[in-house]
C-alpha positions, -999 to +999 in steps of 0.1 A: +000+000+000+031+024+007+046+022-027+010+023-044+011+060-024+047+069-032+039+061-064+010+087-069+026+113-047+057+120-066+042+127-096+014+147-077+042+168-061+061+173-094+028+182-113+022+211-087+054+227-091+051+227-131+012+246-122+030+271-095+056+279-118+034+286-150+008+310-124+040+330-114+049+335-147+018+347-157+012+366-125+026+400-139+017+425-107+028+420-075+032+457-064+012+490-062+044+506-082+037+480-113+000+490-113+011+525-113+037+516-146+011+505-164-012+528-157+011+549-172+016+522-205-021+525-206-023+563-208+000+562-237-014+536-257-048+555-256-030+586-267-015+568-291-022+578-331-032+549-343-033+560-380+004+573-381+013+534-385-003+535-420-007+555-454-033+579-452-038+571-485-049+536-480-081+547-464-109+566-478-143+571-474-158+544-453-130+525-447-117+555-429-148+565-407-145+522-396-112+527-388-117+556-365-149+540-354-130+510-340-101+530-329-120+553-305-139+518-295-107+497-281-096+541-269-126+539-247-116+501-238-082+512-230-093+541-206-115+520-192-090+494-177-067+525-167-099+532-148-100+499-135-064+498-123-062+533-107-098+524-089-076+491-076-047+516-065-072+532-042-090+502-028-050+489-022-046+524-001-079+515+017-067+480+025-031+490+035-039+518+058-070+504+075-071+496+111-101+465+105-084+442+088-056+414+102-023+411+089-038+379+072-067+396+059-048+426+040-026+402+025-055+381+011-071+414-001-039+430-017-036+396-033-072+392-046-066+434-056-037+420-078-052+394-093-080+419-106-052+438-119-038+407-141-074+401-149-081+432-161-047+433-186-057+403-193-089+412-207-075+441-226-050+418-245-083+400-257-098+434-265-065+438-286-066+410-307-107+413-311-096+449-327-068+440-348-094+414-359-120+435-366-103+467-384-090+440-415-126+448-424-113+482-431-079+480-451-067+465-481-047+439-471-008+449-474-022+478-458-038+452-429-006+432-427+018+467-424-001+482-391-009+447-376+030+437-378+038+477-364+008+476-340+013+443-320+054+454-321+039+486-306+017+472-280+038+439-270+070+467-266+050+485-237+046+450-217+010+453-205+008+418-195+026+388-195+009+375-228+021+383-265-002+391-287+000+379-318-029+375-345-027+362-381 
């Protein structure tokens, strides 16, 4: 009966540090300062101009108007998650300076508040590729191929999130 155990428990044991080591890779905040960083990212990717990666000759008309239409979309996207992470910078201040929580407690909340934060670059990484999907309704398609090859170099240079994105 021992070996029958030893012999499910090793591989157990080994299968659990392969899953702890792939969720700290992925976990990409661990500090009020990185939320801060990419706040900042955030604020300059929905500044960004998004048609100065392409020939403004390329679109007219209503390919033009779509393009602008889905640019201000994934803009509003954008400021959204800054929203999100600066409204988690506050609720971390809460947390930390309180005087009702345990030790124990503020480290499970600042935890959970972390994880929201991955969550929420997480979810803008989708947003990405969903809009780099959706605006090759509006280009010709060297023109599609030119900004998608600058725009993921663009947006995987300011390292949102742990996650590449990377549509074909």
């Amino acid at each position: 009966m021992k070996s029958i155990s030893k012999f499910f428990i090793i591989p157990i044991c080994i299968l659990a540090l392969f899953v702890g080591f792939a969720l700290n890779a992925k976990a990409v905040i661990n500090s009020q300062y990185e939320i801060q960083y990419k706040i900042e990212k955030l604020k300059e990717l929905s500044s960004f101009d998004y048609i100065s990666l392409i020939n403004k000759n390329d679109l007219i008309g209503y390919r033009l108007e779509g393009f602008n239409m889905s640019c201000r979309y994934y803009m509003n996207n954008v400021i959204a998650t800054t929203n999100v992470l600066e409204n988690i910078i506050k609720q971390l201040d809460i947390v930390n300076n309180s005087t009702d929580y345990s030790n124990t407690e503020k480290t499970m909340q600042t935890s959970k508040l972390y994880q929201d934060a991955n969550t929420a670059l997480n979810d803008l990484d989708i947003k990405t590729m969903n809009y780099l999907i959706e605006i090759r309704n509006y280009m010709p398609t060297m023109t599609y191929q030119r900004y998608l090859k600058k725009f993921q170099e663009y947006y995987n240079d300011l390292g949102l999130s742990g996650s590449i994105v990377d549509v074909k």
